[in-house]
C-alpha positions as CSV (number, residue, x, y, z in Angstrom):
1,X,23.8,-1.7,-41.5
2,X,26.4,0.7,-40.8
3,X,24.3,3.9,-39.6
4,X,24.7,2.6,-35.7
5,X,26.9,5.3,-34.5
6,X,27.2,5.1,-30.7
7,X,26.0,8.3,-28.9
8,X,26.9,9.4,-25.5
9,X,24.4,7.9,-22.8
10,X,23.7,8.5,-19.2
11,X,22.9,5.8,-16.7
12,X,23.2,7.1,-13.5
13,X,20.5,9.5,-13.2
14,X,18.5,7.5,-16.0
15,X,18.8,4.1,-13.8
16,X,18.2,5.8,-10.3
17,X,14.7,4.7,-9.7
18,X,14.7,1.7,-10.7
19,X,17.7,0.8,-9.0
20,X,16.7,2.2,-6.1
21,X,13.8,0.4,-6.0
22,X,14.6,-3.5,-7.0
23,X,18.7,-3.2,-7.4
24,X,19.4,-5.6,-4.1
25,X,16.0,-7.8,-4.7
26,X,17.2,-11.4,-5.3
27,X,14.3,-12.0,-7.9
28,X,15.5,-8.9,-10.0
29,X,18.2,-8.9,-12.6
30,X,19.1,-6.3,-15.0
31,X,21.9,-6.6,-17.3
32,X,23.4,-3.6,-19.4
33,X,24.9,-3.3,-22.8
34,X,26.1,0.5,-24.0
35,X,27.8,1.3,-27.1
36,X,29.0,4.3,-25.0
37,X,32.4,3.1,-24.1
38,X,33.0,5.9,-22.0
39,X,30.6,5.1,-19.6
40,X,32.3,1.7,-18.5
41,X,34.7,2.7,-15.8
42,X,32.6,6.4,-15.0
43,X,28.8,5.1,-14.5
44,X,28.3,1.1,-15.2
45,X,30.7,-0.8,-12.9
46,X,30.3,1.8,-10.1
47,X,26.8,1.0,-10.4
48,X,27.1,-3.2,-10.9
49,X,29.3,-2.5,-7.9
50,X,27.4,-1.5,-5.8
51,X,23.5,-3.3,-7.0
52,X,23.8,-7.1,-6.9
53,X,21.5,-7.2,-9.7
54,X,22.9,-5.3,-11.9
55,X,25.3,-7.0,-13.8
56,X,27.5,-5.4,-17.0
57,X,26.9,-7.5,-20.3
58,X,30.0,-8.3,-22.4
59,X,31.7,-5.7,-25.1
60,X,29.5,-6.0,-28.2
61,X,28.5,-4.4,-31.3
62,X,31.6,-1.8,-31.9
63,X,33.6,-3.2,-29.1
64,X,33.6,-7.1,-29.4
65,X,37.2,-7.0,-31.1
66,X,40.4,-7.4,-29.4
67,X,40.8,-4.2,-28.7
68,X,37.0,-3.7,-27.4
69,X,37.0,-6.4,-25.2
70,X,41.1,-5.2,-23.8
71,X,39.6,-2.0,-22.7
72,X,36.0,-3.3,-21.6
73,X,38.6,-5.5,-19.2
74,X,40.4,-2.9,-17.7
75,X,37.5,-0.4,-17.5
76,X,35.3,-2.3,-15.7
77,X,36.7,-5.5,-14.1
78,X,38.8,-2.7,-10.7
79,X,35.0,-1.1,-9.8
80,X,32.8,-4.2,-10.6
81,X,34.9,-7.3,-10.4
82,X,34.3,-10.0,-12.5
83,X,31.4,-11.3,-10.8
84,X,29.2,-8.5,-11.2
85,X,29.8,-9.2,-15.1
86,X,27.4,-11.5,-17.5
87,X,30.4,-13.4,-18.7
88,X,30.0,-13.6,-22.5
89,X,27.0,-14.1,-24.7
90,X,26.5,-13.1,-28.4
91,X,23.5,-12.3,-30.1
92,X,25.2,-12.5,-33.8
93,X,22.7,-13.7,-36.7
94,X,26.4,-14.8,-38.4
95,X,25.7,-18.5,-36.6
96,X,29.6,-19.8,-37.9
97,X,30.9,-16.7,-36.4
98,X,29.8,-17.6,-32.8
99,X,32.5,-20.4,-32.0
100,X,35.3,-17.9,-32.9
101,X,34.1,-15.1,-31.3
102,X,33.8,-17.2,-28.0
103,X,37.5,-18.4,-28.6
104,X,38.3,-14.6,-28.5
105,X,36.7,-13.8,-25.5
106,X,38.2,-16.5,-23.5
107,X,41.8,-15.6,-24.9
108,X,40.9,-12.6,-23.8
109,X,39.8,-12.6,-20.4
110,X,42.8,-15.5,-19.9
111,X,45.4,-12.9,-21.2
112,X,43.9,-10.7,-18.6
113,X,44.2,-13.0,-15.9
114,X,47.3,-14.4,-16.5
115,X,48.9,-10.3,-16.3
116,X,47.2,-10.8,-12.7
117,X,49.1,-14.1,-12.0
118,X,52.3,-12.4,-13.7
119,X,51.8,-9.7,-11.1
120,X,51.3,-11.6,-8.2
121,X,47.7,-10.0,-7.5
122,X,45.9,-13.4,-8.2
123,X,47.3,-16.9,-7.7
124,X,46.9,-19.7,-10.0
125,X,44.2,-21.5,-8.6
126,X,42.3,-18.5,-8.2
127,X,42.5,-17.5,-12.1
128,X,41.6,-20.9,-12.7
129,X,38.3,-20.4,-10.7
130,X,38.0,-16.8,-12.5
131,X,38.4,-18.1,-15.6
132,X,35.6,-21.1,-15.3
133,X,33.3,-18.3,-14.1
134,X,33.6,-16.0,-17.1
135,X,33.8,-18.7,-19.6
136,X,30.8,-20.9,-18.3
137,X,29.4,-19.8,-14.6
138,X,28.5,-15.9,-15.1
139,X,26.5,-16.8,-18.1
140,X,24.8,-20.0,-16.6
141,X,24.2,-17.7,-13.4
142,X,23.1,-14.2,-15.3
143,X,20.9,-16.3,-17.4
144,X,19.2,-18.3,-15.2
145,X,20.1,-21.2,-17.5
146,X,20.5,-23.9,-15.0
147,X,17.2,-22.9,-13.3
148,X,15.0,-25.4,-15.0
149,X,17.5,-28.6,-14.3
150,X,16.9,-27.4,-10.7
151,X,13.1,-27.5,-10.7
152,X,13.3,-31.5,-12.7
């Protein structure tokens, strides 16, 4: 604990192939996580843009703080949209941490809506519907979590 210190990374280039190959295949889904910030806005939602199977994961490790998951918001959400996004999961082994870590991520992303609203480049209704999708939907949908209720 401690020694993670995020390097830079490349994805483009690294990701070509494979994206090439099975990036619009309905049966394929790839999700990314970086601890390369930098590469939000530059490489990742250009390329979750673009792919429909490609889909960014959430702000974690160094960047699942307020300020993280601020600039995760407005680096990504322009290029990608929020539907090209897993919505938020957590892979913490601090279990009583989970609850309040969710509660931030909502606040967050509602904050970030509601400056949309305040702007008029979204109406209510439409935050609403935004807000349900990155709080329950894009997870459910990324996740294939629903998938088994569908087969009983």
């Amino acid at each position: 604990s401690g020694a993670d210190i995020p390097v830079p990374t490349e994805y483009t280039r690294n990701l070509r192939a494979l994206l090439n190959a099975y990036g619009n295949h309905p049966n394929f889904g790839l999700v990314v996580f970086t601890l390369d910030e930098s590469t939000y806005a530059r490489e990742l939602a250009p390329l979750a843009g673009h792919y429909p199977a490609m889909r960014l994961g959430p702000p974690w490790w160094f960047h699942d703080s307020i300020e993280g998951m601020k600039r995760y918001r407005r680096r990504t959400t322009e290029t990608a949209g929020i539907y090209n996004t897993a919505g938020f999961n957590d892979d913490t082994r601090a279990f009583l941490s989970i609850p309040a870590r969710h509660d931030l991520s909502r606040r967050i992303d509602a904050n970030y809506l509601a400056t949309l609203v305040a702007r008029h480049q979204l109406s209510m209704s439409e935050a609403h519907e935004m807000a349900h999708a990155l709080a329950v939907d894009l997870v459910r949908d990324t996740y294939q979590l629903d998938r088994e209720k569908e087969k009983g």
